[in-house]
N, C-alpha and C positions, 0 to 999 in steps of 0.2 A: 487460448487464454481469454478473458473479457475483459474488457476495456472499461475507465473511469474518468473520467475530467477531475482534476483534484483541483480545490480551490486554498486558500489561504483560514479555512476555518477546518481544523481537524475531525470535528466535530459530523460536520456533514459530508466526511468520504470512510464509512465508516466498511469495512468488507470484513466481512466476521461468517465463519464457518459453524455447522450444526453443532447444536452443543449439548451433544448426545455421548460425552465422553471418553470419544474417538482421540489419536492420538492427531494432529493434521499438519502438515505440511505447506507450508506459503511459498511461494513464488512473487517477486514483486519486482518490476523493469519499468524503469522510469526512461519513457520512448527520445524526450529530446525536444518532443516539439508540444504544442498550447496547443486548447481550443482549436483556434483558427489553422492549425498546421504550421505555424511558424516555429523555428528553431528558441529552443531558450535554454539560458544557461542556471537558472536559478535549482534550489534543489529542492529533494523530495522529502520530507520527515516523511519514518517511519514510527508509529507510537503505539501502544498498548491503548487500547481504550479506556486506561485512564490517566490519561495525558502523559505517558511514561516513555520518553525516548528511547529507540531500541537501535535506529537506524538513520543514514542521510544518505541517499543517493545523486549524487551528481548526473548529468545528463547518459546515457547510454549503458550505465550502471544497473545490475541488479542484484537480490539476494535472494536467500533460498532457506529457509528457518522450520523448525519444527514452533506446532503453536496446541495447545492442549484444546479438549473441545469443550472449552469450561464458555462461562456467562463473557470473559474479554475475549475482544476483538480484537483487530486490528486495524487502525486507523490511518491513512495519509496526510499529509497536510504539505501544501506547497511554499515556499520559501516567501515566492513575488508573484504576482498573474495565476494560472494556470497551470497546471503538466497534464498530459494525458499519459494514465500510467497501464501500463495490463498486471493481471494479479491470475493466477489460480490458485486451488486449493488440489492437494492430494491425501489422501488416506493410506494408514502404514497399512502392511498389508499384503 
């Protein structure tokens, strides 16, 4: 999976899949610890890129969603500080 620093603005942790029509699959694990590698307990929104709550993951939580491969994305956004979160994308198939 690839890695992201998610900060407190949704906006700029944006991980959005080809939007070539495809049908795609998300993966999203919210690691537990910041930046720095410290432990945190704060949580992770999951949002639609346009600001549309889908998900919250708590520390060591993940989900696993189907996402279309239209113009939205999908967004993170962190509760307080930081989270380093991992994501991937799969295709049906």
């Amino acid at each position: 999976p690839s890695k992201i620093t998610v900060s407190t603005t949704g906006a700029n942790n944006i991980i959005q899949p080809n939007t070539d029509g495809q049908t795609y699959y998300v993966f999203v694990h919210h690691t537990g610890v910041d930046s720095s590698g410290s432990a945190v307990t704060s949580t992770l929104g999951v949002e639609l890129t346009g600001d549309v709550a889908i998900g919250k993951l708590a520390a060591g939580e993940f989900m696993f969603m189907p996402v279309g491969g239209h113009s939205l994305g999908v967004q993170l956004q962190a509760s307080a500080g930081t989270i380093v979160a991992e994501y991937a994308y799969f295709t049906k198939g």
